[in-house]
N, C-alpha and C positions, 0 to 999 in steps of 0.2 A: 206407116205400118212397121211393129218390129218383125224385119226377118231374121232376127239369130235367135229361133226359136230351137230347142232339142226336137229330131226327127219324127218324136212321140211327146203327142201333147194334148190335152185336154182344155177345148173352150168348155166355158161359163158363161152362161147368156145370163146377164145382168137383168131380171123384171123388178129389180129397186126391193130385196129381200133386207131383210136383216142379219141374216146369214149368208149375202153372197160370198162377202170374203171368207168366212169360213168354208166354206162348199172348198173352195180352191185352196184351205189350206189343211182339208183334211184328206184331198189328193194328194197334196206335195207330199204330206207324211206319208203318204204308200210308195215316196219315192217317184210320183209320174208325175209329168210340169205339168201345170193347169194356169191356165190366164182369164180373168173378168173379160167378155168383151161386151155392147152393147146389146140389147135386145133387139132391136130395131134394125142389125146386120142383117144384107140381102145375104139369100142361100149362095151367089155368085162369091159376095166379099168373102165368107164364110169357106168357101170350098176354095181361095186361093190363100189361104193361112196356113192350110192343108193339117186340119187339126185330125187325131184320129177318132175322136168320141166328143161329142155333145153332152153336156147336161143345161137342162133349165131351174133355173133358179125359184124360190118363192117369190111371192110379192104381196101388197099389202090389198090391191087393186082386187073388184069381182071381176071377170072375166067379160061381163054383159056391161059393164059401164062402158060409157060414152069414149072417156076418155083412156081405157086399159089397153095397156100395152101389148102389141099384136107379137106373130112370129111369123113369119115366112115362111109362106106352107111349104114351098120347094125344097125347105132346111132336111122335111123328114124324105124326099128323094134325092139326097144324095150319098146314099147306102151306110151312111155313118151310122152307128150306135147312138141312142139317145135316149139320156136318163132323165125324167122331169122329177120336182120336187112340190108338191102345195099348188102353189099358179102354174108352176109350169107343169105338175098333172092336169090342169086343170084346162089350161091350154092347149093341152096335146089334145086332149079330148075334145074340146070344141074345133080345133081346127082339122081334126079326119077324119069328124063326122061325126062324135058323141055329142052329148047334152050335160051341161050340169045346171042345178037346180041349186035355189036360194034357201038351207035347211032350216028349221021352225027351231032346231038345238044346234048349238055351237059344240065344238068343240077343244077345249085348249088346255095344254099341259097333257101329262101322263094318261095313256089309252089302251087297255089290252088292245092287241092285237090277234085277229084266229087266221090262220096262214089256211086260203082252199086248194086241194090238188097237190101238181107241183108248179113250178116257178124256180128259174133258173136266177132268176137275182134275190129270192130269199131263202135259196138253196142253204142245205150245213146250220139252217138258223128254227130254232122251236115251233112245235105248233101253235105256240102261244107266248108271246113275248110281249114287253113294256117299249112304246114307242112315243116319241112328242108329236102330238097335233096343236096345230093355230088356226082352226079355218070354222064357216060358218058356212059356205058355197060348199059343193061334193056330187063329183061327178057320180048321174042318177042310170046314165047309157053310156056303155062304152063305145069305140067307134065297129066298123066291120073288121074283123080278125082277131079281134085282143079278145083275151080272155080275164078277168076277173082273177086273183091269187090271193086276196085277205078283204077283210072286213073287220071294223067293230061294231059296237055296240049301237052308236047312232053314225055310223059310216056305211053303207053297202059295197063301195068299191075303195077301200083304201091303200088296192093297187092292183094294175093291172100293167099286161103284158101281149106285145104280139113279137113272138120269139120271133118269128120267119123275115120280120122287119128291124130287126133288133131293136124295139122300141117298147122302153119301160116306164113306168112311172109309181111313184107313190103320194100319198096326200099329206104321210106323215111325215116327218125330218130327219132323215138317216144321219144325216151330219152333224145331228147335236149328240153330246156323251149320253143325253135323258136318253136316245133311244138306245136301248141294251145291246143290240146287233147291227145298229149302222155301219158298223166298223166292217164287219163280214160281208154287207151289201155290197158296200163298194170296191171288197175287194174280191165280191162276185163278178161284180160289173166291170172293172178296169182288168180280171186279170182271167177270170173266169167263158166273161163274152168278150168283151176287145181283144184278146187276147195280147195285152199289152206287157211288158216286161220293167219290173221296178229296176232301172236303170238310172233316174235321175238322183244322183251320188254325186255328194262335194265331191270327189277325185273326178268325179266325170265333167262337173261342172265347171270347175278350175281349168281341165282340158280344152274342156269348149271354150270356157271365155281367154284363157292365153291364146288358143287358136284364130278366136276373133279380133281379137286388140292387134295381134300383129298383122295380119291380115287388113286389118282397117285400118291402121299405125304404118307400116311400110318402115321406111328408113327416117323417118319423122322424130321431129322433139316432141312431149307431152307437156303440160306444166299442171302442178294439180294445186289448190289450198288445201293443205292439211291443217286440218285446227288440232288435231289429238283425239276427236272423236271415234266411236267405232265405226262409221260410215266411211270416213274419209280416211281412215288407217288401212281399210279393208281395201276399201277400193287404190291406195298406194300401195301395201304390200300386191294384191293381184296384176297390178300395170308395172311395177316394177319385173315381177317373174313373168311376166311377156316380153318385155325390150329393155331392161336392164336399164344402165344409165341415160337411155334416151328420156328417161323422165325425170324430171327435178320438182321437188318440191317447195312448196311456199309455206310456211308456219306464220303467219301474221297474230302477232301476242297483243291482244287488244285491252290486256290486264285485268278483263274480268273472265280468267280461268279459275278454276279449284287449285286446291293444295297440291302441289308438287308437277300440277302436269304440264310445265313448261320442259321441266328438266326426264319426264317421261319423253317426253316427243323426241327431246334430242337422243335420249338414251337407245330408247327403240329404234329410230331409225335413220340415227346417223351412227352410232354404236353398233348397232348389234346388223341392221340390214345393210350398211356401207351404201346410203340413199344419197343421190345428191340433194342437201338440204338448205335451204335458206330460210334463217330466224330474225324475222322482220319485228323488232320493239316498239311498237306505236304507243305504249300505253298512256305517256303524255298527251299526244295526239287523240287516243280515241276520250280522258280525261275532260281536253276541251268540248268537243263534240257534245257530248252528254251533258255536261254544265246545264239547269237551270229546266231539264226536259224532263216532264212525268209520265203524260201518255204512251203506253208501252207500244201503240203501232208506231209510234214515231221513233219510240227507242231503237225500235227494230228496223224502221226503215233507215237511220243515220245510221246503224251499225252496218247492214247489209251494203248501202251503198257506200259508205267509208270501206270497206271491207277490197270492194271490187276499184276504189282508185289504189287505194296500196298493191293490191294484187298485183293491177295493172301496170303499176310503177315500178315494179322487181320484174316482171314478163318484158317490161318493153326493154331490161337490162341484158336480158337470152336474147341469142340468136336464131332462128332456124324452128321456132317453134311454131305450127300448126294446131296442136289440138289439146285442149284442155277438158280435165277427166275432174270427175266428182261423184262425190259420195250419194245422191240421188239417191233414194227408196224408194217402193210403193206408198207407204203412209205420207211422206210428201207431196207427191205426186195427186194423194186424193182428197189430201187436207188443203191443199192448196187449190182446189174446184179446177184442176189445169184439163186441157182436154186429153192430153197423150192416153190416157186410160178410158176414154168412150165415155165416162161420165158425165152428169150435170151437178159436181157437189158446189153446194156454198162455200164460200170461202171464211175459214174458221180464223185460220192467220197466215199473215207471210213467212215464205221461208226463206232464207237468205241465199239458200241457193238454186232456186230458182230465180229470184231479180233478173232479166235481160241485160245483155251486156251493153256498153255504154256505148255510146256512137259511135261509129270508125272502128269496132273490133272487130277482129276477123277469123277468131277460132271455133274449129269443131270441136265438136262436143264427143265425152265419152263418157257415158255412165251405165257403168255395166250391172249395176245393182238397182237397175230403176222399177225391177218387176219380181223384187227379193224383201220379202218379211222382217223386223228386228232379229227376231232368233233366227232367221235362215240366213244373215249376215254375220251373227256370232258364229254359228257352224261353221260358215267358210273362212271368217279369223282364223280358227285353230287349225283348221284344214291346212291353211297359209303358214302358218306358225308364229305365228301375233305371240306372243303371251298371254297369259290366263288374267292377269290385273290390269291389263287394255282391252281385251275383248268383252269380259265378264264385269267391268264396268261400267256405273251407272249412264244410261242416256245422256247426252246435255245439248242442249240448244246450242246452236252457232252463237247466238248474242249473249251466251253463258252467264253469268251472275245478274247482267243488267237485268233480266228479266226476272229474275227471283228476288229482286229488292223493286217494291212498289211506292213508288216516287221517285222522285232523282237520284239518279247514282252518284256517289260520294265517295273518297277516297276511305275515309271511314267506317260508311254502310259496306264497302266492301270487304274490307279489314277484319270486321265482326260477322259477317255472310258467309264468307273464305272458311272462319275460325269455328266456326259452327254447323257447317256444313260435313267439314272433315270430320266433326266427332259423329254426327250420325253416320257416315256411310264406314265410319270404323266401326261401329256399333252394330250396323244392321248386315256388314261385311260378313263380319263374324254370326251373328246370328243367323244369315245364310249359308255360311260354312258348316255349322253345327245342324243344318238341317240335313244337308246333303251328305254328310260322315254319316247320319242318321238314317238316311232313303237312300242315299246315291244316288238320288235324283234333281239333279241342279233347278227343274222346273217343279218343286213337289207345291201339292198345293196350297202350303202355307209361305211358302217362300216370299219374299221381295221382289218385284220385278223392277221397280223403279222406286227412288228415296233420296229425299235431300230438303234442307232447310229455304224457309221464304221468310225474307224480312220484309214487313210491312211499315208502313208511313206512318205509324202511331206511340207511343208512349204510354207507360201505366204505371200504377203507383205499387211497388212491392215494400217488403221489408227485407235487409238483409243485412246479418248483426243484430245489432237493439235503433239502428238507422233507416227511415225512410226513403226510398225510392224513387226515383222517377227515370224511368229507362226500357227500352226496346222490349217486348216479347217477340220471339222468334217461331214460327209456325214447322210442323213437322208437316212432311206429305209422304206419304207410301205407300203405294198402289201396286195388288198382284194385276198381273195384265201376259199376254201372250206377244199381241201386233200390233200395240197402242193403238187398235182402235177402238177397245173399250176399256174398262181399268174400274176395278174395286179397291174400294181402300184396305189395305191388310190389318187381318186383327193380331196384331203383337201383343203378346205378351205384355202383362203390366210389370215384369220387373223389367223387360228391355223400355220397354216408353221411362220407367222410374228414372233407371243407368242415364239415358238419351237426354231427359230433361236433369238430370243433379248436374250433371257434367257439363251440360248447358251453360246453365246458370251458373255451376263453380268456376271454371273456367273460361266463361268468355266475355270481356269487361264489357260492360251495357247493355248486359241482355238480364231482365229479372223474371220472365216467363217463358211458357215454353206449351203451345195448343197444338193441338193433333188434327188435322183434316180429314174428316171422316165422309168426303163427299165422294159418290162414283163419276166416273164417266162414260154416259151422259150423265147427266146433265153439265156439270161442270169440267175443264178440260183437266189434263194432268198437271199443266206448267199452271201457274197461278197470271202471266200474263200472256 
């Protein structure tokens, strides 16, 4: 169980929605922590996490089937606030005594909304507003005490309330943008009833987690792998400004990085943060390794566990050191089907830093960002004082290049990967710069969230001159996304794809095409292996 939770926090009872992760990350942005936990938590586990508001989550599940996920009656007497959402209205109501019924009309997508009486969580908000519904179940009886506060059209209860309990619910999805006023609900409910305070602030944040690392750290060495990523910069700049040089870092150059960011890593932070740094050269080494190998889990498994013998071989060189710290996030953590997060997900791919350590090791772990969003680890870069062309750079895989060239990695393939890669994210850099001189807003919704080139294992026949071809097409991918947990391909502009592919192709010897991936995810992932 994590206990370095902030004093005021919001569980998330997971009923397997497709918005759970949003529920919890449309609290953070009111500034209050909120963490996923399972559905299936006794009211006991629940009340020693000592959260101070409940919400339940949707689900896909009727409430009457065999196999649907229950809640713990005792959850609604332990005087907490509790907001349900779809299943978990739905829930609430079958477990304190309403009914809901199987409706003969569905309803999904965009729904007026007619607000009855009043109602302290759709307070401040129209008699009639645009809300999202997903459901074909709808509670037909509310339980003893609640009252009824909106309906539509083929809804009779699509939300009810029993103040004196502080237990709310609605059917429709506060937490998606379609509904017009979610936004105001839940800053009815977290700040209005809980009477909670937007408190959770990177300066706050940063406080608490120095406060913990040193606390947990003592008079100890750390050792961290820094690849140059934002994860693991963030997380060495933050252990750094807890215990100073009791941390050393490990930079392991496994030669499939991008353009220039070996001489980043050293710049930032052996330059500019005075880090103890160690720049381990393997790239002969990881060369052999790779030789001859297609299958991407296996790409990934030699890299991750080459990874952790080099580690291990500069750590066993320090003295005195206990506890090794990493770049860890939530999106790992649930891509990776691990259990730390109460889930049951599949396992999509391996992450390198998760792999167990090898036999005979004997450090603790620190990973302070393991319950932190993509963009809620960019905030607290800058927070840190990262610079703007480390933090606001693109994502990359620990197994970096290997996995964006499909088939065997080549000294070559990477040569031309490297060279092509750098022109898109100077291309789509700039086209994200010029968006936000334009909005000021770094997340605007045409922006880039992620972007970079994939070489595949095939050949095609171009022209170029009055001479015939036969040579590489290079794939673009570029996806808006918020938490990579889901991702649309971005509609760029056709002169930026024109720019993207001429320069492609003029400038990068073997390549004579240049296709656009216009796939979302789902269904397909972001990384191509």
């Amino acid at each position: 169980m994590n206990t370095n939770r902030p004093a005021q926090f919001v569980a998330v009872l997971d009923f397997g929605a497709q918005y759970g992760q949003l529920i919890a990350r449309r609290v953070r942005d009111l500034h209050v922590y909120s963490e996923l936990v399972p559905c299936d938590i006794t009211a006991e586990e629940l009340a020693a996490m000592a959260p101070s508001a409940v919400i339940l989550s949707g689900g896909p599940a009727s409430v009457y089937a065999e196999d649907a996920p229950r809640v713990d009656p005792a959850i609604f007497e332990l005087g907490l606030p509790v907001l349900g959402f779809c299943y978990g209205h739905q829930i609430m109501a079958v477990t304190l005594g309403g009914e809901v019924a199987h409706a003969e009309t569905g309803e999904y997508g965009p729904a007026l909304l007619v607000r009855e009486g009043s109602s302290e969580l759709l307070a401040s908000t129209p008699g009639e507003q645009t809300v999202w519904m997903s459901h074909r179940d709808s509670v037909c009886r509310v339980p003893q005490g609640f009252t009824v506060t909106a309906h539509t059209d083929v809804c009779e209860v699509a939300a009810m309330e029993c103040a004196a309990r502080k237990l709310y619910s609605t059917q429709f999805h506060p937490e998606v943008r379609h509904s017009a006023y979610g936004h105001r609900m839940l800053e009815n409910f977290l700040f209005g009833i809980c009477r909670l305070e937007p408190s959770w602030t990177m300066d706050s944040i940063i406080d608490e987690k120095v406060a913990q690392i040193r606390e947990q750290v003592g008079q100890d060495r750390v050792i961290l792998g820094l690849s140059g990523g934002v994860d693991s910069s963030v997380v060495a700049a933050l252990v750094h400004r807890a215990i100073g040089d009791q941390l050393t870092c490990v930079f392991v150059n496994h030669g499939m990085l991008r353009a220039g960011e070996p001489e980043m890593v050293e710049e930032v932070f052996r330059d500019q943060f005075n880090m103890p740094l160690v720049h381990v050269h393997a790239e002969d080494r990881y060369a052999q390794l790779l030789a001859g190998v297609t299958d991407p889990e296996e790409k990934r498994r030699r890299i991750g566990t080459e990874f952790w013998k080099v580690f291990f071989e500069e750590a066993e060189k320090l003295h005195g050191v206990r506890w090794m710290a990493q770049g860890t996030i939530y999106p790992d953590i649930i891509e990776s089907g691990a259990r730390k997060t109460g889930g049951k997900a599949s396992t999509i791919k391996s992450h390198h830093n998760l792999i167990p350590f090898p036999e005979g090791v004997h450090f603790d772990l620190i990973e302070p960002l393991d319950r932190f969003f993509k963009d809620e680890v960019r905030e607290l870069g800058v927070a840190l004082g990262l610079p703007a062309k480390m933090v606001y750079r693109q994502p990359f895989p620990g197994p970096g290049l290997a996995i964006r060239i499909i088939g065997e990695v080549t000294p070559e393939k990477l040569d031309i990967l490297r060279s092509a890669d750098a022109i898109v994210r100077e291309e789509l850099d700039a086209y994200n710069q010029r968006l936000f001189e334009q909005t000021g807003d770094r997340n605007s919704e045409h922006s880039c969230w992620q972007y970079f080139a994939v070489l595949p294992d095939i050949r095609s026949v171009g022209v170029m001159g009055d001479e015939r071809t036969y040579a590489r097409p290079v794939i673009l991918r570029a996806v808006e996304s918020a938490d990579a947990m889901t991702a649309d391909w971005a509609r760029l502009p056709y002169d930026v794809l024109a720019r993207i592919s001429g320069r492609i192709v003029g400038e990068v010897a073997g390549i004579n095409r240049v296709v656009y991936d216009i796939t979302p995810k789902p269904p397909a992932t972001i990384e191509w292996e």
